[in-house]
N, C-alpha and C positions, 0 to 999 in steps of 0.2 A: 370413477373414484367411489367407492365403497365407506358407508358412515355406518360407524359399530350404534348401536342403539343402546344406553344405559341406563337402568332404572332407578330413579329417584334413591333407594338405598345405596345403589353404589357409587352417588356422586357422592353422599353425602359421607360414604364410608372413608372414598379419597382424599378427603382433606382432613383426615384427624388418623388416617393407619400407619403413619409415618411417626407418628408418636404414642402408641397404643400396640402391644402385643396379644390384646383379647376385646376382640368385638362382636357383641352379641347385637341381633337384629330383630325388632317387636312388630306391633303393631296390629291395625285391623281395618277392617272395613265394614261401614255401616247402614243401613238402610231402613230408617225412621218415617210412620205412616200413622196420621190420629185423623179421625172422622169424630163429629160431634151433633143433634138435632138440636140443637140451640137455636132459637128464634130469631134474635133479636143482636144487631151488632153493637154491643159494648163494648168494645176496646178490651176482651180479657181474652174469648175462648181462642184465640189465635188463628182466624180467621175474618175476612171484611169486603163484601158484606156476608152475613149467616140469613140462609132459606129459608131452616129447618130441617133439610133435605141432608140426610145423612148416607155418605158415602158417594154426595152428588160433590162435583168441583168446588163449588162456594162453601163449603162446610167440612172441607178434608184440605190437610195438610202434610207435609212430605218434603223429607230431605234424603244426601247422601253424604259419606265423610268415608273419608281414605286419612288413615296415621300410620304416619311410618317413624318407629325409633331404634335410636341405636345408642346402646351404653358401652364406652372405652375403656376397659382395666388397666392397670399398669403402664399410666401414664406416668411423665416425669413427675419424681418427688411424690411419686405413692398416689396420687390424684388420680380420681374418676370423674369421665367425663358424662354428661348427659345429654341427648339431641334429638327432638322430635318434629317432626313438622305436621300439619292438618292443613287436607283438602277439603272444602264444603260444597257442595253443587245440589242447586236444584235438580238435573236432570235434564231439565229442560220442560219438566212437569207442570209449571204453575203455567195457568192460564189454559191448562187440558184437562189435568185429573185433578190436581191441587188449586187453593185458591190461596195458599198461605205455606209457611214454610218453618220449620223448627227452631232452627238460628240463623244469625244475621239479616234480622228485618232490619231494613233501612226506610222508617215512613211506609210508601205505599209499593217500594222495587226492593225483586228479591235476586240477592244477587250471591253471586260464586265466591270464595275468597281462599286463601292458604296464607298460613301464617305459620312461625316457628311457635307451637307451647309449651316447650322445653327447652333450656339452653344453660346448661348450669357445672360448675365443677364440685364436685365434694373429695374433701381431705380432712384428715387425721391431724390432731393436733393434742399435745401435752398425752400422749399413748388414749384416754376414753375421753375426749371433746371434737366431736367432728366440727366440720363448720360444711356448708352449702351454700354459694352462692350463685344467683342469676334465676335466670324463668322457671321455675316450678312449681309442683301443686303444694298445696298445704291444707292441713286436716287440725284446725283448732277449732274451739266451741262458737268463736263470733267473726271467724278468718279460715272463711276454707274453701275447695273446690267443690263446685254443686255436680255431680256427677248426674241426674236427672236427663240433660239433655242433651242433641247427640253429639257436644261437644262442652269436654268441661273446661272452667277458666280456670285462667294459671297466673301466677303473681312474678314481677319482679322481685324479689327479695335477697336477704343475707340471712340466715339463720345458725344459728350456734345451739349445739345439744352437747350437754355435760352428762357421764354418765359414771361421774367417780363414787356417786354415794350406792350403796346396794340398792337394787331395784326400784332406784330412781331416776328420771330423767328430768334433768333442769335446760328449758329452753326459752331462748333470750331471740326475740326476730325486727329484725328490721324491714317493713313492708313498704315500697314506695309505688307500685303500679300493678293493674291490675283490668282485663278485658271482662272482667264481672258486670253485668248489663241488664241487673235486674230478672224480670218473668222473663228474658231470650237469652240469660245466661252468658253468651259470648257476644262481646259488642265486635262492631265493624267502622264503629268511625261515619269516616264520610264515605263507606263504602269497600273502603280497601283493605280491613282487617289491618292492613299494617299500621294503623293511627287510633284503632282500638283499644289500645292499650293507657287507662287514665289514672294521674295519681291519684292517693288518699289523701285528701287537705292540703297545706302547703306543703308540709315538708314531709307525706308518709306518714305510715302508721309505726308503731311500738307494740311489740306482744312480750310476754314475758311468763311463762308458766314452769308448775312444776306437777310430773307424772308420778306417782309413785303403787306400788303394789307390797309394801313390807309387811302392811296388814294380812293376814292370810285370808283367801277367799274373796279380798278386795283390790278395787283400783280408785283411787282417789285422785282428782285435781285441783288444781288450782291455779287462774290467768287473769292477766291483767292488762287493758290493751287501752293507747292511749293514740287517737287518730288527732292528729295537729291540728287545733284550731278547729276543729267540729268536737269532739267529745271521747269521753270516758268510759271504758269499762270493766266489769270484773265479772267471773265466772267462778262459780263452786260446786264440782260435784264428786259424786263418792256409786261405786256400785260393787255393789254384792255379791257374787255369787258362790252360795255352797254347794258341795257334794249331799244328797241326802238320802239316794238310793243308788241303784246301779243302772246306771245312763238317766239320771236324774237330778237335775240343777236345779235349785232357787235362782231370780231373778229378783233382787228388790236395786232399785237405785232415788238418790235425792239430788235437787239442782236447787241452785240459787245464785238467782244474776244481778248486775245491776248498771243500770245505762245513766250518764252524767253527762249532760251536753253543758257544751262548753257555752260561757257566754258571748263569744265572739260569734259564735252560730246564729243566733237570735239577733245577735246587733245586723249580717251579715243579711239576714230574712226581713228586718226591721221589725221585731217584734221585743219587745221588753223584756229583759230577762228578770225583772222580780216577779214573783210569783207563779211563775216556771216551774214547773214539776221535773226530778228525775223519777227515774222509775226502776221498779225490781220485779222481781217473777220468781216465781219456785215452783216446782214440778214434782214429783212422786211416780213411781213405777215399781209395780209388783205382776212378774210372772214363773212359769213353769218351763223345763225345757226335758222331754221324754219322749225315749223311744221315737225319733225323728220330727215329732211334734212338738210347739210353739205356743206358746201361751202366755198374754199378756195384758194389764189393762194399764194406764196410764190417767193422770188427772194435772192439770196446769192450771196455774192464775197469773194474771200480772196488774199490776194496780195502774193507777192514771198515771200520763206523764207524755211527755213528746220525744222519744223515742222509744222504740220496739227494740225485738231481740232477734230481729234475722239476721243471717250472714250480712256482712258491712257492705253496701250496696247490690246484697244479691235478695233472692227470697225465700228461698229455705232456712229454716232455724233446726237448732241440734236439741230443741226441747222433745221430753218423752213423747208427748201427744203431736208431733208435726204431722201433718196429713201425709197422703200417699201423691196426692198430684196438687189440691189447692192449696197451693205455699201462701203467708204472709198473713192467715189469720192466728192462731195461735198464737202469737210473737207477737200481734199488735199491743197496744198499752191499752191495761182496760177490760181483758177480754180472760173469760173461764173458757177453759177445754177439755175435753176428756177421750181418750181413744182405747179402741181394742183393738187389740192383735192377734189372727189365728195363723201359724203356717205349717204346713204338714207336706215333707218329704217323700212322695211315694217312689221306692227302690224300682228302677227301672222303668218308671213311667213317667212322672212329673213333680215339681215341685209346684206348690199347691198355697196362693194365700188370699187371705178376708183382709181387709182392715175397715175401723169403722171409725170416723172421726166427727167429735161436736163442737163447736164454739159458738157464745154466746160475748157480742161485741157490748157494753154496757154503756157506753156515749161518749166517753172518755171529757165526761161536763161540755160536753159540745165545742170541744176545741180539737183544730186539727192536729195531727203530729208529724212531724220532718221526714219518715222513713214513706211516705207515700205509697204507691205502690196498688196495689189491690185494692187496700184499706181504704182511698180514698173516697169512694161510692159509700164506706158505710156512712148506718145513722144509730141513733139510740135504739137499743133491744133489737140492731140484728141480728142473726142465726146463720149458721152455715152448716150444712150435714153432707158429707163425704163417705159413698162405701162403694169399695173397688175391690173386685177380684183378680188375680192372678194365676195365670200358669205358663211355667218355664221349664225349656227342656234344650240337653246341649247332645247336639249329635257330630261328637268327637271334636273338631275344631268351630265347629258351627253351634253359636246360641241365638234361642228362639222364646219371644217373649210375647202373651198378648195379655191384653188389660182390659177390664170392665170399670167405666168410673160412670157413678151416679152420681147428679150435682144437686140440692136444692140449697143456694145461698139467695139470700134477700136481698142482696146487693149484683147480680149477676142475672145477666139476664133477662133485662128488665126493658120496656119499649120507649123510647124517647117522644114519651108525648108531646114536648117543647118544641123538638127540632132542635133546642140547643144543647145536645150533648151530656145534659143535667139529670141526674134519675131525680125523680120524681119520690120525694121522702115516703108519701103516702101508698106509692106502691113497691109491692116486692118483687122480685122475679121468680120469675119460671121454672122446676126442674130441669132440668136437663141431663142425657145420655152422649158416655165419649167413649169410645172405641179405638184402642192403639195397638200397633203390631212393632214391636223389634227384631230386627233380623242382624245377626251380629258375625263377619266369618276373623277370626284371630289366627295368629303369623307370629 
């Protein structure tokens, strides 16, 4: 007896081409590699324990991901379908070349997983208001997929976009789950990726924005997001761009947010909510864009208060000044930042970038804040400086990425003189060097 052999796309093609007369097939495969000389094992550089030994086992990490998608046209009643699934594997590397792994750390075991991060239908409704329902990414200011790592998170949700007014778009979201997992991006549960998936508060989150571009040369927003029983937020920004020569853009944009923790949060932490700070932040950004070159600088503040402004359990924020790889300062409450940006296209050979990131943590009155995360090692007058170069080059279906990241932050890196786990106020840590390679083939 002879067994036909099928591949992952065409199982998944067979159960939805029975109602679908166009089905297109994506996808890719990936192969993610960071080496670090960091000393000292803090719980951040994503390795444990760290030598210093850069490019040895205990100081390099390493994953693999296979996605396979398929979108269904001309389903019944006009509806599209969407369906993706994600392979993760070690390899089989940790414990040879690697001592740590990109996504899906579970504690101290690294383990394999596949899950669906896609599964959704969109249709047409009242001729310009789609709706979208089920597992997808979404891209709003304090709710969105962190694309960073080798696999991004994706939200259960319902989303409704209205598009009757001219070049605007009014969107209403209902968020209720989400494998968002902080610095590793995509949680795993108790392992199995399929229990990865955790709501936002009791009952989900609320988004609510509106897009518009009628201003000429601009795109303005405006969102409001309301997570049950943990807290409030809103988002404001506006950006500019003019024509002012030929293949020459202005760059200016402003932001202004503001974070409202609920009091049930604090009763839920046991901590008082009188005298509780909310918090706001605003940003600024002026650059150049010419002749394939990039050009930018960026300045952020946000005042005291116990919450930050990263993505809603992840650590990337959409502020000007967010770094290149150390997520979760910028956004802390408390903290000035400032970043440059250089990037430069060269035709046929590579694309080319600097980026240079500062923040200056101010004590936040020596109280901690809810969003944890990185943040919590800091102390009063820490510093963090971040500058990474880049070059990326795509050789026809195949992209290729490598990274230079210099680290000096005061809270990273530092030696457990205790034993217990505790940095040590009085000292700071170490520079450090991190070394990544992307290898990406698309389908």
């Amino acid at each position: 007896m002879k067994f036909a052999k099928l591949s992952l796309a065409a199982i998944m093609a067979m159960g939805i081409s029975a109602f679908a007369t166009d089905i297109k097939v994506d996808g890719d495969v990936k192969v993610y590699y960071g080496t670090t000389d960091a000393d000292y094992n803090d719980g951040i550089t994503r390795v444990s324990p760290t030598t210093g030994d850069m490019f040895g086992q205990k100081n390099s990490y390493g994953d693999a991901a296979v996605r396979v998608g398929m979108t269904a046209e001309n389903m019944p009643a006009g509806l599209t379908g969407r369906l993706s699934m994600t392979y993760l594997t070690t390899m089989g590397l940790e414990g040879r070349l690697v001592n740590g792994v990109w996504a899906g750390l579970s504690e101290d075991t690294q383990l394999d997983g596949i899950w669906f991060d896609e599964m959704n239908l969109k249709g047409t409704v009242f001729d310009k208001t789609t709706v979208i329902a089920g597992r997808q990414y979404l891209d709003t200011p304090m709710v969105f997929s962190e694309k960073w790592n080798i696999a991004k998170n994706s939200y259960d949700a319902a989303v409704v976009v209205d598009q009757h007014i001219e070049k605007t778009a009014l969107v209403a979201a209902w968020v209720w789950r989400s494998n968002i997992n902080g610095s590793l991006t995509v949680a795993n549960g108790d392992g199995s990726f399929n229990d990865g998936f955790d709501t936002f508060g009791d009952n989900g989150a609320y988004a609510f924005g509106a897009v518009t571009s009628l201003i000429p040369y601009t795109t303005a927003q405006a969102w409001y997001y309301s997570v049950d029983s943990v807290a409030d937020a809103y988002w404001l920004q506006a950006d500019i761009k003019p024509t002012i020569g030929e293949d020459m853009n202005l760059e200016i944009g402003g932001q202004f947010a503001g974070t409202l923790v609920a009091d049930s949060t604090y009763k839920a932490l046991g901590i008082p909510s009188s005298g509780q700070d909310d918090a706001t932040a605003w940003a600024i950004k002026a650059g150049i864009d010419f002749a394939g070159a990039r050009i930018s600088a960026a300045y952020s503040s946000t005042d005291k208060g116990n919450l930050g402004f990263a993505n809603v359990g992840g650590d990337q924020s959409k502020l000007y000044t967010e770094a290149w790889w150390n997520y979760g300062y910028v956004s802390a409450p408390d903290t000035d930042a400032y970043n440059v940006t250089a990037e430069y296209s060269w035709a046929d050979v590579a694309d080319f970038g600097a980026y240079y990131t500062h923040t200056e943590f101010n004590g936040n009155d020596g109280e901690a804040f809810l969003n944890g995360g990185i943040t919590n090692n800091l102390s009063k007058d820490d510093e963090m400086d971040e500058f990474t170069l880049t070059a990326s080059k795509s050789f026809g279906a195949f992209d290729a990425s490598i990274a230079y990241i210099y680290t000096d932050a005061d809270n990273l890196n530092w030696k457990d003189k205790n034993g217990n786990g505790q940095r040590d106020k009085n000292e700071n840590g170490d520079s450090f060097n991190t070394l990544q390679v992307y290898l990406t083939y698309n389908f």
